[in-house]
C-alpha positions in Angstrom: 78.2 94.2 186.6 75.6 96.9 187.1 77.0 100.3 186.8 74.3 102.1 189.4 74.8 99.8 192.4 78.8 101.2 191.8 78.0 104.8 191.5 75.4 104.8 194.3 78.2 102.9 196.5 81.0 105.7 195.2 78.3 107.9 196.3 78.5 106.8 200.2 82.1 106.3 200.1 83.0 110.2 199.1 79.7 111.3 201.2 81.5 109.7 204.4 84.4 111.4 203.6 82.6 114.6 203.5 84.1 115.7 199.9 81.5 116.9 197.9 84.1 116.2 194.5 83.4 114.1 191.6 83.9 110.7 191.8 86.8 109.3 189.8 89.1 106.5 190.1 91.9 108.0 192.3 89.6 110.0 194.6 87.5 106.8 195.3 91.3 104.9 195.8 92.0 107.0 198.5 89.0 107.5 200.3 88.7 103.4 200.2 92.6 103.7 201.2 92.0 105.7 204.2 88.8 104.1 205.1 90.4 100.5 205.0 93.6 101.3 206.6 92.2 102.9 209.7 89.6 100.2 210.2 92.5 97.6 210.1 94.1 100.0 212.5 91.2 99.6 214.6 91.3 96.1 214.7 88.5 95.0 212.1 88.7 91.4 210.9 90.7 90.7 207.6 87.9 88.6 205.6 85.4 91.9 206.3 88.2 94.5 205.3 88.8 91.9 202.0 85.3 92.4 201.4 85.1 95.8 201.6 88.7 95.9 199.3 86.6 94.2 196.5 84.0 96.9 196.6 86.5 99.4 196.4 88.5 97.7 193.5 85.3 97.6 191.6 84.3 101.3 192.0 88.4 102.3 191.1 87.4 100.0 187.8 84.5 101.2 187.2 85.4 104.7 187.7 89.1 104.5 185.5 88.8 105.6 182.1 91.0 103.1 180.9 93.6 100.7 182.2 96.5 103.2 183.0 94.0 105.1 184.8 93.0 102.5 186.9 96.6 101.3 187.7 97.8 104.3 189.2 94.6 104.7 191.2 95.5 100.6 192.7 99.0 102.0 193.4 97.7 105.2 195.0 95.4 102.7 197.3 98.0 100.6 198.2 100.4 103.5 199.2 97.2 105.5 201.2 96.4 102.3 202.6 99.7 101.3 204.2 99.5 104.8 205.6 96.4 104.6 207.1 97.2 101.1 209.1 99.9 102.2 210.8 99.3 102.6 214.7 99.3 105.7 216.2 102.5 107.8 216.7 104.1 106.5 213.9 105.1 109.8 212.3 101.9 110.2 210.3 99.2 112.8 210.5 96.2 113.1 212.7 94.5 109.6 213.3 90.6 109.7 213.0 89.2 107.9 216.4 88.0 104.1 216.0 84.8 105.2 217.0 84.3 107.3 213.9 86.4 104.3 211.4 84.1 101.8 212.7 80.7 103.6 211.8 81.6 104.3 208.2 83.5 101.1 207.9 80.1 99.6 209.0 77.9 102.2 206.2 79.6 101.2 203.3 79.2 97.4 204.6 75.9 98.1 205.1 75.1 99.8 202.0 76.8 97.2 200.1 74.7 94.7 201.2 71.4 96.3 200.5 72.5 97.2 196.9 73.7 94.0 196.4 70.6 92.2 197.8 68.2 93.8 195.8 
């Protein structure tokens, strides 16, 4: 695995997010939790949000300092994203519009794919 295609794509993950922090395993967990979640909200398919989960696990891995590490940033992701997923008006905080999901969704997709192609 090559470590600068993962940093790069860490990079646009936090970037859409608008957090300029340092990328580490839990940050990138719940940006990827929040990301995912709301585009399954908003309806996109389930082999391109599986996709896009593998990216994420790889940047939480590559991220962790060690395995303990990179547990609790997988249970932080799956808590965030089971958050995120729920429809709107189920008691949660303020839902980003699909609009928005769908164009960052689409980035990191997009940005994946060029890294990956090269």
């Amino acid at each position: 695995m090559h470590s600068l295609p993962i940093l790069a794509a860490s990079a646009v993950l936090l970037l859409a997010t608008g957090q300029p922090a340092a990328a580490n395993s839990t940050r990138i967990a719940e940006t990827g939790a929040v990301l995912l979640g709301n585009a399954h909200r908003c309806g996109v398919d389930d082999e391109r949000l599986v996709r896009a989960g593998r990216v994420i696990r790889q940047l939480i891995a590559a991220a962790a300092d060690d395995a303990n590490e990179q547990q609790a940033a997988k249970s932080r992701f799956a808590e965030i994203f089971r958050e995120s997923a729920q429809p709107e008006g189920e008691g949660h905080g303020p839902t980003p519009p699909c609009k928005s999901v769908l164009i960052q969704f689409e980035r990191l997709e997009q940005f994946h794919d060029r890294v990956t192609t090269k």
